[in-house]
Structure formats: C-alpha cells, structure tokens
C-alpha positions in Angstrom: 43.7 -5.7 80.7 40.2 -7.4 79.2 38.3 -9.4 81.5 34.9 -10.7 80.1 31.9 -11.6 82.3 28.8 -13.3 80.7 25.6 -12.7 83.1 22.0 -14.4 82.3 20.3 -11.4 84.1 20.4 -7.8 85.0 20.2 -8.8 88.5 23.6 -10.5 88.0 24.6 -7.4 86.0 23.7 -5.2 89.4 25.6 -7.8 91.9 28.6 -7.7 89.5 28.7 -3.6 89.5 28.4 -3.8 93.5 31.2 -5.9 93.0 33.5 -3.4 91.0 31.6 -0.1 93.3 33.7 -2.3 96.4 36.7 -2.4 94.6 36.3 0.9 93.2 37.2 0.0 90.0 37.1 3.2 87.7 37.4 2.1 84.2 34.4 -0.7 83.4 32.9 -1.0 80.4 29.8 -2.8 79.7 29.7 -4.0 76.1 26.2 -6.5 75.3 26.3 -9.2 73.0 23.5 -7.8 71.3 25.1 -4.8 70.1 27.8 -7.4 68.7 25.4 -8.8 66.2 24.1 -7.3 63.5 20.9 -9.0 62.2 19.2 -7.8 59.5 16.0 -8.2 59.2 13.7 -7.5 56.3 10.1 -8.0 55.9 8.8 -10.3 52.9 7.1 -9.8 49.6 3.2 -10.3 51.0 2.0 -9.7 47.4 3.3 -13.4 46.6 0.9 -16.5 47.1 2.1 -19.2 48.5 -0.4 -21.6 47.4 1.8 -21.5 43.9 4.1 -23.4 45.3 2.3 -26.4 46.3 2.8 -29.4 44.2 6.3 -28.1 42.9 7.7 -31.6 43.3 4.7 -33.6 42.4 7.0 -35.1 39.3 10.1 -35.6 41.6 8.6 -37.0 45.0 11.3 -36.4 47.4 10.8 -37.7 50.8 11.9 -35.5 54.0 15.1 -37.5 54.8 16.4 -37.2 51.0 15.9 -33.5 51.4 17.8 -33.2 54.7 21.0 -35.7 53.1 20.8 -32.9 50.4 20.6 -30.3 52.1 22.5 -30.8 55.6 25.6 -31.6 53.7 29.1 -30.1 55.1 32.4 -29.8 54.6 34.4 -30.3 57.5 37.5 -30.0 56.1 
C-alpha cells in the first residue's frame, strides 16, 4: 500500500516520523518532490550583446497585448 503525505516543513516532516516511530511502522519511505524533477539548467552565451537586439521591431511596432494574443495561444482540445 502507497500513502502520500505532502508537508510545507521539516518540522511537519519530524511530527509525521513521530507519528510512524508510535505506530512502529517499519517500511517508510521518504521520496521529495525535488528529486522528481529534473531541471536542467544551463548557463547562457555571455559573449552575446544584447544591445543588438534593441530596435528588432522598429519596422513592425507590435504593442504588448498583440504579443501576448500571439503568443499565449492554446489548444485546449
């Protein structure tokens, strides 16, 4: 049997292994989320300026809310 427990502390962690030392449960197993994920971070090119960039829609203006309905488009089916 699999029973999950999300705590927001280590101090709930602590309460809930007092918890399982009174019940003398044998067989617990403490998985974190963070192991779960695997995030991969990679540092960026620092050689690149990005003053380049600035003006690369000076011919097409685009205002902030055209780039969000562009952008933030989904398919929810």
């Amino acid at each position: 049997m699999n029973v999950t427990f999300e705590v927001n502390s280590q101090a709930e962690l602590d309460k809930l292994f007092l918890l399982f030392k009174s019940l003398k449960f044998e067989n617990v197993k403490v998985i974190s989320s963070e192991t779960k994920t695997n995030t991969l971070i990679t540092k960026g090119d620092k050689s690149l300026n990005p003053r380049d960039l600035f003006g690369i829609w000076e011919s097409e203006p685009r205002s902030l809310s055209e780039i969000r309905s562009q952008a933030w488009k989904r398919n929810w089916e």
